[in-house]
Every structure is written in structure tokens, then in C-alpha cells.
N, C-alpha and C positions, 0 to 999 in steps of 0.2 A: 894724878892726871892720867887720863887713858891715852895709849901709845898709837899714833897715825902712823904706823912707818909697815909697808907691805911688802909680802917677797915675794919676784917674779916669780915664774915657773923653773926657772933654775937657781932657785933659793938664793938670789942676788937680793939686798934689800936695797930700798926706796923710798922716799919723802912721799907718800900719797898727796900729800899737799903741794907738790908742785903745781901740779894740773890743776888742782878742784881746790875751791877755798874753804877756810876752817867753816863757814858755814855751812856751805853746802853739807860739809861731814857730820858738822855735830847738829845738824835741825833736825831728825825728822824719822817718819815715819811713812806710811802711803794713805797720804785720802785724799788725792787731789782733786778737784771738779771735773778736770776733763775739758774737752771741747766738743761738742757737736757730735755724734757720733760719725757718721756717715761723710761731712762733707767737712772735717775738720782739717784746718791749715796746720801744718805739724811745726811745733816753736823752733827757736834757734836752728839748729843745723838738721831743725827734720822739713826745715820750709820746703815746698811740694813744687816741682817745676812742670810735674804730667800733668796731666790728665785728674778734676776732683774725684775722691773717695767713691762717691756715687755715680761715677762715671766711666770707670775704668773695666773690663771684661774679667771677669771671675776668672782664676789659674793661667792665665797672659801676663798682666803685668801690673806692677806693684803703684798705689800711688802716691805715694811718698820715698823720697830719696833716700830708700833704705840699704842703698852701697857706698851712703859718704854720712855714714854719723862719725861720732870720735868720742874722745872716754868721756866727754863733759855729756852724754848721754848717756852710758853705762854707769858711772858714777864710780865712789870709791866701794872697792869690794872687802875692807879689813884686812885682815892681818894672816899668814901660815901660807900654804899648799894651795889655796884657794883664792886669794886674793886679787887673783885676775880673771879668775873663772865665773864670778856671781853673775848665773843664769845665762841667757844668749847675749852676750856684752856686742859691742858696736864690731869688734872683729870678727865673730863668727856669720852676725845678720848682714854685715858691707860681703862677705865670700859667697856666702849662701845665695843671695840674691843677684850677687853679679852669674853666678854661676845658673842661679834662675832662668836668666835673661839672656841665656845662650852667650854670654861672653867667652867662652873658653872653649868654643867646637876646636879654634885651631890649632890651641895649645895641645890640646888632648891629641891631637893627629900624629903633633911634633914629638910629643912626651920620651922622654930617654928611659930605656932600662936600667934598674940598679942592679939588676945580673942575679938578684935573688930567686929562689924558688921556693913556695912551702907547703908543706900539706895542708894546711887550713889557713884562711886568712878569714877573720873577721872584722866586719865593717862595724862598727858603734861600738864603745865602751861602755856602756850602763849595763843594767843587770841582765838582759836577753845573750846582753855579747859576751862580757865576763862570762856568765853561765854558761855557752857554748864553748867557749875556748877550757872552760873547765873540766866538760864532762867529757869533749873530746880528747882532752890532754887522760883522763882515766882511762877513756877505751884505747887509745894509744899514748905512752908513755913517753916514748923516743919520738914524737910528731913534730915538727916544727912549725911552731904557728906565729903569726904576727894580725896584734889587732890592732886596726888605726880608726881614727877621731878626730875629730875635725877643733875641737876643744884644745884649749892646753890643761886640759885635768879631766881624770877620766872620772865615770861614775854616771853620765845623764843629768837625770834630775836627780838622781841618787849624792847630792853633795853638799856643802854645811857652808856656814859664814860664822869667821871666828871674829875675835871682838878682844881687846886687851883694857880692862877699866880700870881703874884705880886698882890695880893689881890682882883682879881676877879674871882666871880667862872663860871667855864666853862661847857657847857652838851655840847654831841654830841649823834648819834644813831650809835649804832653796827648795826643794820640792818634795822628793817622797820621801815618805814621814813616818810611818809604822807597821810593825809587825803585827797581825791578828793573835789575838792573845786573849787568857788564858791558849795553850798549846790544843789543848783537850777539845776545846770552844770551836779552835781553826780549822782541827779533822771534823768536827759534825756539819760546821757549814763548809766544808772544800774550800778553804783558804791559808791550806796548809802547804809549805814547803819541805820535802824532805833534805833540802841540801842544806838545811840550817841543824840539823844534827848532826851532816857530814862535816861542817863546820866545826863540830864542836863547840856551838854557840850553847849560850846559857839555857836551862830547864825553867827553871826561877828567878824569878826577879825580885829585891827589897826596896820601894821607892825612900824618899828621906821623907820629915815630916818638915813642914811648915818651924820657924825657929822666931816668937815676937808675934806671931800672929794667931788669929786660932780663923780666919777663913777658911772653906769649904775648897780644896785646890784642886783639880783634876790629874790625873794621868795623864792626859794627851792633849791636843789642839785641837782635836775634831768632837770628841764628844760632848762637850758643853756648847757646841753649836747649834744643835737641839738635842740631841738622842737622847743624853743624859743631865738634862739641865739641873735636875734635882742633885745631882752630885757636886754642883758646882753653886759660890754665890754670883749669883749671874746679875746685872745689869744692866736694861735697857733704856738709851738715851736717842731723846727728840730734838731736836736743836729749838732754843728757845722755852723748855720744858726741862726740870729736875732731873736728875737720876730715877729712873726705878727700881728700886732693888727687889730679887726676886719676884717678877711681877707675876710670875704664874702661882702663886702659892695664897697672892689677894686678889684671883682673877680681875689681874691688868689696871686696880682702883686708879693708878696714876700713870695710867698709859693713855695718851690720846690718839685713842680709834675707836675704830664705831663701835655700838653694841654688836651689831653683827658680827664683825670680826671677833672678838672677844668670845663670841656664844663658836663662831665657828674653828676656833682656834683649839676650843677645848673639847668640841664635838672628834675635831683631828685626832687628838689624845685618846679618846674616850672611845673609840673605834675599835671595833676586836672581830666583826665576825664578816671579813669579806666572803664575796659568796664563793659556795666551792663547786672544784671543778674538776674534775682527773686532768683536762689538759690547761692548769691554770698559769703556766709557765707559754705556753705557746699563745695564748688569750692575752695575756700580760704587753707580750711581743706585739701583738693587731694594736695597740692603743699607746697614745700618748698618755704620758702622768696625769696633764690636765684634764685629757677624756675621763679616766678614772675619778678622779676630784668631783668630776660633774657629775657624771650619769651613775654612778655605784656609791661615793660618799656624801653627793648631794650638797657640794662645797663649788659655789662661783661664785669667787670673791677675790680679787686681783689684788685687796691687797696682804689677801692670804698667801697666795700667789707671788708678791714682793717678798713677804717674809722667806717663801720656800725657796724663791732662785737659788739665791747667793750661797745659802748652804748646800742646794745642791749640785749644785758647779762646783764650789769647793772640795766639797767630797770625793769627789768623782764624775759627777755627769759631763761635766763640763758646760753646759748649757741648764736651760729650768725646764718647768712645766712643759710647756707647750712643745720643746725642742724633743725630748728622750722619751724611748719608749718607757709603759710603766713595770716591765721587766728591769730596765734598768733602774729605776727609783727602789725599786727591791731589794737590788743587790746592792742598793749604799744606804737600806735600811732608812726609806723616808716613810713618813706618815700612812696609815690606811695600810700601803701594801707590805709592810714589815710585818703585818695579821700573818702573811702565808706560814711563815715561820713554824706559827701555831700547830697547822696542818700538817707539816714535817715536825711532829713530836719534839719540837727546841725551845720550845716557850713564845718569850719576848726576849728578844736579843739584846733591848737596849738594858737591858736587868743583869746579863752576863757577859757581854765583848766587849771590850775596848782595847786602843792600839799600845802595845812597849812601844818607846820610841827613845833609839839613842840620843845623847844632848843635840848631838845632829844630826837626828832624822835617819834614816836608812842608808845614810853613808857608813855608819859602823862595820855592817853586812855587806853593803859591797866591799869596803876596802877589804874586809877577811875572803871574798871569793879572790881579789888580786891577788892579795896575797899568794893562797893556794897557786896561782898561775904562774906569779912571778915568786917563790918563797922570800926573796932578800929586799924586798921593794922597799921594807919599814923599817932596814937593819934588822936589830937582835930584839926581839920579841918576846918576852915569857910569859904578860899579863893582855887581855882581851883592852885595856885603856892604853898600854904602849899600842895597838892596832890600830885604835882611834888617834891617837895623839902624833904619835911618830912621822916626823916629817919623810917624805917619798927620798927614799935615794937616787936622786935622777942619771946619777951613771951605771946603775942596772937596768934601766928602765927598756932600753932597746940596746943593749948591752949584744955586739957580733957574738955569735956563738952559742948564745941561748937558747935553750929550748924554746922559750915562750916569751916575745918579744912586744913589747906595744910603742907605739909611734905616734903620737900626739900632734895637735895642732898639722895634721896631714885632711885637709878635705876631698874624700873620694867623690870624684866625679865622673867614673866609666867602671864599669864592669860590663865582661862580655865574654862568651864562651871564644876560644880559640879554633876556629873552625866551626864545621857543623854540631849543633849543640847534641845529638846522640853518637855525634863521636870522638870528638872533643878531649884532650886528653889534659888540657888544660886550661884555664878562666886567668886573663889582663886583669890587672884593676889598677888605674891610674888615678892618682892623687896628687892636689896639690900641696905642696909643702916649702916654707920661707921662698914662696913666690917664683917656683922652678917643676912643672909639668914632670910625671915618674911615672914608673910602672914596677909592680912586682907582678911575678906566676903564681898561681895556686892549684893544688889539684881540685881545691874544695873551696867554697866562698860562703861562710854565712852572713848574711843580710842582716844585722842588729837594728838596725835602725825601722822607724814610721814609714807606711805604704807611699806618703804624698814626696817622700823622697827614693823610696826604692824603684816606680816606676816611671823614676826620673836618669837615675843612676844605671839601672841594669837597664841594656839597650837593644836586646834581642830578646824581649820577653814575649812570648805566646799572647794573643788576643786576650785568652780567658782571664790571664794573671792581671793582665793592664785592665779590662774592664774589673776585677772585682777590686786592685788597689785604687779605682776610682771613685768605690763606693767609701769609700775613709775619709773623712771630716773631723778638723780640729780645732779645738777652742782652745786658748790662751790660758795665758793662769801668770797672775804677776803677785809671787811672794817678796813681802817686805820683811825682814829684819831689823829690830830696833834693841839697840842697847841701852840700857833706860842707866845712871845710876842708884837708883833707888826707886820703892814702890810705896812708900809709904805713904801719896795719896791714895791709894787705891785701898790701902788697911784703912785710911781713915773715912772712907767713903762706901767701906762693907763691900767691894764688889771686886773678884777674882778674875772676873773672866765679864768682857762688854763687847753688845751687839748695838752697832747705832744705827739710824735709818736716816732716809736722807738721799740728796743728789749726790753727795760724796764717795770716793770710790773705794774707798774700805770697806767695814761693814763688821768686822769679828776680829777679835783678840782674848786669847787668855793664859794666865800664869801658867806653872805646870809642873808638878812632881818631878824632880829626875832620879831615874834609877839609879841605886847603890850598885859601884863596877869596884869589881876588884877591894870592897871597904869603905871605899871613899865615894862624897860624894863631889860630883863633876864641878858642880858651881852652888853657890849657896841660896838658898831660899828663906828669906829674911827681908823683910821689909825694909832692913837699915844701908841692903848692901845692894851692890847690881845685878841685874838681872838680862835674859835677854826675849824677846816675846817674837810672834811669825803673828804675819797676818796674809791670809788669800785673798786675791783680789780678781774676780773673772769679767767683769766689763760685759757680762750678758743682757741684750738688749730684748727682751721678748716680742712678738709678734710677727716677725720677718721670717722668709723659709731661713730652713738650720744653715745652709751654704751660705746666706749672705748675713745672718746673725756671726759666722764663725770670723767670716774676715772682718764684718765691722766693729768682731771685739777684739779683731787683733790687734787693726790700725788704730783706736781708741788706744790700744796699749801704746804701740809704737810711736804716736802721734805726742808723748808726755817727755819733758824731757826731766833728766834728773832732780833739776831746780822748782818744774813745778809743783815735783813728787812733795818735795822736802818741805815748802812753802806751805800746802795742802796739810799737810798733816799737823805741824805744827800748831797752824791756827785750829785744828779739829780738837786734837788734843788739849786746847785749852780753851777748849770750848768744851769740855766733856770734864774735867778734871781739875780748872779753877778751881772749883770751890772746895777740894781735898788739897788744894795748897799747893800744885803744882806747879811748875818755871817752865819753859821747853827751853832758853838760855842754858839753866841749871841743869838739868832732870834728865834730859835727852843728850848721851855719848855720842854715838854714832847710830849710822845708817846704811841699810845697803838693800839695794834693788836688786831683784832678779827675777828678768822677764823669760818668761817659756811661751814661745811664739804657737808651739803644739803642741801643749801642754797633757790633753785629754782628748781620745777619741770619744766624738758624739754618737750617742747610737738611738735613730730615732728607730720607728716600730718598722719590724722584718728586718734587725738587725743581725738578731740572734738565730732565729730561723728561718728565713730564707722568705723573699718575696715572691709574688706569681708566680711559685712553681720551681724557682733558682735553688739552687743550692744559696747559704749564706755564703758571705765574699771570703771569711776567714776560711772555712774549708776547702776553698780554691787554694790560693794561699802557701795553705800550711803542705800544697803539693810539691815536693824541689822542681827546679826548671833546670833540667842536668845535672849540673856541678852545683848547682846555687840553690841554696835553703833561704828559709826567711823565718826569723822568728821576734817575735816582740810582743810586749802585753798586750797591747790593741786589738790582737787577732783574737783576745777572750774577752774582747771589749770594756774591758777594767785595766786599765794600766796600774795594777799593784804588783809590788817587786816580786813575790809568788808567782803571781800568770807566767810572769817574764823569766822569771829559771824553770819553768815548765818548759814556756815555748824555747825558750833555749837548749834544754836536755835535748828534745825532742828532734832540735835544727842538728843536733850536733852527733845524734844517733843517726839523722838520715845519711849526712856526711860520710861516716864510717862506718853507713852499711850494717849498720843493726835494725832491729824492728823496733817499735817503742811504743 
């Protein structure tokens, strides 16, 4: 039997099942229908007493009661370190939003000092902010830093959901998911990190093989999405229509869509010679994806177009075609523009990259920068799987005295220079924390966190900074986690890895290789035993401008509540995998949702370089505002964990008065 019992954030354990019934825990997966996009009534405890969805004023106010959910919305989050943290749970989105909505000016006036002072304080814990507190603690040794988060577990999206099944344990990633790999691979296309050799992280990696099976299994979760389908046995199902297995290899016999698509699908594939240009990166920038699709690939067909979204919002864009410049479809390697490649002497990419990914995602990598910060957080440590596995010592964690201190479930809601910001000798930053208004001093402030909360937070910002954190737009991203006990419908149905299509709000799942750590393998790959699978889910609605696709794929997100997640999937699931013998009663362990409300910065065209004449907004940005740095993936418009200990070095070099 797999174990429901989860432990807080101060390793106290708990009956999950108080709150949420056995079903809710063991149904499910994400494919719910949804409601409505735009003017949907949000269920249970998201019922809506403003203003409808399509009514309400963009960045004013929210239209759904999103400062009184409760956990029967976040759902159960599994078992470890993590178990209360899967993705923005109803406590973070009830603070954030009260705090949105100017509830706290008085607190924050009130706010008592805790009499601290430190040389750096950094705002957000995922990889921009660990990374700053990192490379600041090397340029100074003896500094005293404190980073807080509004979370009870640090890491961003950088964090895993664990799973206990019939006696094996299970990691998956809530969100960021892999290293660019081969090493070699990551310096030719600059999606390399040097702080991952400071780390001491591995050169090499041995994946395990498949044990009872002989399917086709991928590496990672993103490449059999398309990049790499031939690597994988891939599966696409129609509801009311068979499985097709590998349908690109009998162009599509048992796929029903048109000839067209079919003819145009493979035309997509079969593309190599976009036209060239010396400045084919700034041309890229002038045009949407879908401009490109038309006028250069000669592809208008929507429901090419359907197939491309989902993947690439997934990937990265956070939004489809129509939404993202076609610079950006480039750099997440989609169709047509992955040709450029060519012209930079690399080939074809999808032939040589693909992502390492720890059992849980790139939590691996950030928990070893904590580490570095805090050295005792994991206890005693000799092996790189005690780093992953090791539960946090939570009486170091903000342990008096320490050099390097972090403070959790603290939400900052003020920063501000202390006096005039050129002479300023010191930066407030008030946070709330177990519902009592604070402040500590810094000499130094780095901003870890997204522009749509920094020029919310920092309250003395210059004109230029406020207008370019206003050009940042976010789309959602809702990963599901499903512990399956066993996979042996999918052995017996030939297919590793499934794409469905459909009103449903799933869309992709597939098995996956895990790396050999330390000798051993994490979890086992065997059809007879459990397993655990992710699926992305971005709720992008095409045709609308990008600012109002972003919120109405948030509310779409927000608007579900855990039970309809579970229900949804469920019946998907056995609608897709009857006939390989599947139960969802049996078959399906557990569950766990984890919604990222800004998950992906959108970048439509003049993102990257700069519209009439502007500089782009990230180079604004990346100027400190006195005392105050900013650094996060967004500013390189790829939120991949590399940007993010870039911009972090860099927040953390300005701090301390280096060049970088």
C-alpha cells in the first residue's frame, strides 16, 4: 500500500487524509475540461463574488476570490520536505493577492524592526537568488546575508513531489526540469552554466535501461514532445478513435486529420533552408512564430497550429504561435526556425541536445547551491543522492549567528532605499511572516524574484525601471504529477510516451530514463513496478492580445479546483488506456497538482531587441537602482535555471562592487 502521511515544513508528520479524501488522493492525474475560459464561475471555494473574468481591468483586480481558497484547492502535495509546498498552494495565492490588492499599506507603516542588519539580503529563493547569495558569499566570505521567500520550501519552480508506493520512493519536478546536456552541446549553443562545475556536479552521466520491456524510452520529458519523437515510441490518441502508435513513421494512416495537415506536418519536418540573413536574429525578433509559419514556411493551418501550442508553451514560450516572437520558437528549438542552427555550424539540434534531469527536475542543482550557502542544511553529506534525498535540517536553516541565513514562508512586501537613493546608506525590506508585519536593514538588496512583483515591491523605483518591468508578461504552467503503480498498459499498448488532442487540458506525457547517482538507480523502470510521470498543462488560448491570453490562462488555471483536476483525468486516462488493461481505482497511487501562476515570461517580437527605437526592457533592468539589483531568468527571456545563475552572478557582482 503507498503511504498518505506528509510532513510539514518542520518535519512534524500528518494524516494527509484528514483534509482530502482517499479519493481525491489516489484518482488522478490533470486533464480536466475546464470551464469557459474568460467568464468561467470558479467551483467550490473559487466561487467568484466580483466582477466576471471578462469584466474585470487587467493588473487592478483579480476576479475570482483568490485570497480565500483552502487546501481542498491545493490538494495533497505527497510526502518529505515538500509536501506542503506543491507549486503556489492556496497559502501563498490567499497572501499574494491580499497583498495585491493593497491590504497591507498599514501594516507595512506599523512594521516593527527585528534589530537585524546584513550585507545582502536577498528576495526569492530559486536559482537567481540562491545564486546571488552564492557568489556574493565568494566575493565576500564573512558577509552576512539573509534570503527570504514567501514559500515554506525554497527552490522556485526548482522543486520535486515525492510519492511513497508500495515501497518505492518516487521524485518528480513541479517545474524546472533540466540541465542542457551533452556539456560540450550547452557551450556551443550558450546554455551553459559555469557554477555547475563550481559545484562539483557530475561530467557524465549512465541513464538505467528499461527492465521487462524493450520500448523506445527517452531521457527527458520535453524531447518526445516533438523534437525528438523518433527517439521515443510515441502515441497519439483521438478520443473515440484507436491509439496510433508512431504515427509519423506511416505518415498519420490512422490519425484523423486532413490530408492537408498530414502533407503539412511533414513539410514542417522536412524544412532546412530558412532564408539567410546576417541579421537573422533581429528579423526573427520583427515576427511572430505564426508570421514565420505563413509568409517563409507557407504553413496556414490552425490545426498545425493546435499541434504546435501546447508544446510550445510547454517548453518555454509559455504562449503558441501567434503569441511569441519567432526568435523565441528558436530558442526552444520549434519547427522551421531550428534551420538557423545550421548557419551557426551546429547541425540540427534535435540529433544532439537533450535535457539530464534529476528524478526531480532541477531541484537536485539548486538544493547543492543551498547547500554551498548554508553547508549543514542536509546534515552530513558524502554522496551527490544524500544532497537530493536528505531531509533539510530546519534548525540551521535561520540558525542566529550564521553567516548565511534563509527565512521562509516570510512574504516581502516593501523595499525601499533609506533616505535619498544616491545616498542612502541603507535599504528596509518588510515582510510578512506567521501574520506579524517586520523589517530587517541591508546594505545591499538583490531582487530574485519576476518584474510583475518587483515593481510592486520596490517603492522608490525610477520611471524607466517601472516602465520596462511593465513590459513582462506571464503565462501559467500547471504540472501534474502522477504516481501510477505500474505501466504495464502502456507495455502492452507499444507506446512510452502519449500526446492526445482534444478539449482536455492535458495534452503530453512520457516515461523516462533516470540517471545512475551514485550506482544506483533512483526508482525503477519496469513495467511491473511504479513509476512516477509530469505532465505540463499551459491553458493557452490563441487569438486574443498576449496580456489578455496571459490572465485568461491564469484564471482557467485558477478557476479548477483540485477535484475537478482528479475527476478529468481519470476518466481521460481510461479513455486513452482501456483497452491496454488499465483501472484508474487500481493503477493510479497518487496525485499532486502544482500550479505556477507565472510560470513563463512571454516574449512577443521587440522583445529581445528593443522596439521603436527603446532599448529592450531587460537591459533597463539589469541597471542596479542604488542599493538594489535585480536578477532572474526572465531578463534573458528563457526562464532556464542557467539564465538565472547568470543573472544572479551578475546581481551579486553589482552588489559588491565588481564589474561582471
Amino acid at each position: 500500500m503507498s503511504k498518505n502521511k506528509s510532513n510539514d515544513s518542520k518535519g512534524n508528520t500528518s494524516d494527509s487524509n484528514s483534509d482530502i479524501t482517499r479519493r481525491d488522493f489516489i484518482g488522478g492525474t490533470l486533464i480536466g475540461a475546464g470551464a469557459a475560459l474568460l467568464s468561467a464561475k470558479a467551483p467550490g471555494a473559487l466561487a467568484a463574488s466580483g466582477p466576471k473574468a471578462d469584466e474585470f481591468k487587467l493588473g487592478r483586480t483579480m476576479p475570482l476570490g483568490l485570497n480565500k481558497l483552502d487546501k481542498s484547492w491545493t490538494g495533497p502535495g505527497g510526502i518529505g520536505d515538500y509536501a506542503t509546498s506543491n507549486g503556489n498552494t492556496h497559502v501563498e495565492v490567499n497572501a499574494a493577492h491580499t497583498f495585491r490588492n493593497g491590504d497591507f499599506e498599514e501594516q507595512v507603516a506599523s512594521a516593527k524592526a527585528t534589530g537585524e542588519e546584513y550585507d545582502l539580503v536577498v528576495v526569492g529563493a530559486g536559482f537567481a537568488g540562491c545564486s546571488a547569495a552564492y557568489y556574493y558569499q565568494k566575493d565576500h566570505p564573512d558577509a552576512k546575508i539573509l534570503i527570504l521567500d514567501n514559500h515554506d520550501m525554497f527552490g522556485g519552480e526548482a522543486r520535486q513531489n515525492e510519492f511513497e508506493v508500495d515501497g518505492y520512493k518516487l521524485w518528480a519536478p513541479q517545474g524546472s526540469t533540466g540541465v542542457v546536456w551533452p556539456l560540450e552541446w550547452a557551450k556551443k549553443v550558450e546554455m551553459y552554466a559555469p557554477i555547475w562545475d563550481e559545484l562539483g556536479m557530475p561530467q557524465n552521466f549512465e541513464w538505467q535501461e528499461a527492465k521487462g520491456s524493450d520500448l523506445k524510452i527517452p531521457y527527458d520529458n520535453y524531447s518526445p514532445m516533438h523534437i525528438s519523437w523518433e527517439q521515443t515510441d510515441l502515441g497519439w490518441f483521438h478520443d473515440g478513435h484507436k491509439m496510433a502508435v508512431n504515427p509519423w513513421s506511416n505518415r498519420f494512416k490512422d490519425v484523423p486529420i486532413s490530408q492537408k495537415t498530414k502533407n503539412d506536418l511533414i513539410w514542417m519536418e522536412v524544412y532546412r533552408q530558412p532564408p539567410r540573413r546576417d541579421d537573422w536574429d533581429q528579423w526573427l525578433d520583427s515576427m511572430t512564430y505564426k508570421d514565420f509559419l505563413v509568409n517563409e514556411m507557407g504553413i496556414d493551418n490552425q490545426e498545425v497550429d493546435d499541434y504546435l501550442n501546447p508544446f510550445m508553451a510547454a517548453m518555454g514560450c509559455g504562449l503558441g504561435t501567434d503569441a511569441v516572437s519567432a526568435l523565441q520558437a528558436f530558442n526552444f528549438i520549434s519547427p522551421g526556425v531550428q534551420q538557423y542552427m545550421r548557419y551557426m555550424d551546429l547541425g540540427d539540434p534535435t540529433d544532439n541536445l537533450y535535457l539530464a534531469q534529476f528524478p526531480g527536475g532541477n531541484t537536485g542543482t539548486l538544493r547543492r547551491i543551498v547547500q554551498k550557502v548554508i553547508p549543514d542544511i542536509f546534515g552530513k553529506t558524502t554522496t551527490l543522492s544524500e544532497v537530493l534525498s536528505n531531509p533539510v535540517d530546519w534548525k540551521v536553516i535561520d540558525k542566529a549567528g550564521s553567516p548565511a541565513r534563509m527565512r521562509l514562508s516570510s512574504l516581502v512586501v516593501n523595499v525601499v532605499h533609506e533616505g535619498p537613493v544616491n545616498k542612502a546608506k541603507t535599504v528596509k525590506v518588510t515582510y510578512l511572516k506567521d501574520d506579524k508585519m517586520r523589517y530587517v536593514r541591508a546594505k545591499h538588496v538583490v531582487m530574485g524574484g519576476q518584474q510583475h512583483l518587483n515593481k510592486r515591491v520596490v517603492t522608490d523605483l525610477p520611471k524607466a525601471h517601472k516602465e520596462a518591468m511593465d513590459e513582462f508578461m506571464h503565462a501559467p504552467m500547471m504540472v501534474v504529477n502522477v504516481a501510477l503503480r505500474n505501466w504495464k498498459f502502456m507495455d502492452k499498448m507499444g507506446v512510452s510516451a502519449v500526446r492526445w488532442f482534444g478539449d482536455d487540458m492535458g495534452w503530453f506525457f512520457t516515461l523516462r530514463r533516470q540517471m545512475i547517482l551514485d550506482g544506483k538507480e533512483p526508482m525503477p523502470l519496469d513495467p511491473e513496478k511504479p513509476i512516477a510521470i509530469t505532465m505540463y498543462n499551459s491553458f493557452c488560448k490563441p487569438g486574443m492580445p498576449v496580456d489578455k491570453q496571459t490572465v485568461a490562462a491564469r484564471m482557467r488555471m485558477f478557476s479548477l479546483s483540485y477535484a475537478d483536476i482528479e475527476k478529468n483525468v481519470r476518466e481521460q486516462f481510461t479513455k486513452m488506456f482501456a483497452a491496454g488493461g488499465f483501472d484508474a481505482d487500481r493503477d493510479i497511487a497518487g496525485i499532486t497538482v502544482n500550479r505556477q501562476g507565472h510560470a513563463y515570461v512571454v516574449t512577443p517580437p521587440g522583445f529581445f531587441f528593443g522596439k521603436n527605437g527603446k532599448p529592450a526592457p531587460s537591459d533597463v533592468i539589469r541597471q542596479p537602482h542604488g542599493r538594489i539589483s535585480f536578477a532572474h531568468a526572465e531578463l534573458r527571456g528563457m526562464q532556464m535555471w542557467e539564465g538565472a545563475t547568470h543573472e544572479g552572478e551578475r546581481a551579486a557582482h553589482q552588489a559588491a562592487g565588481k564589474k561582471h
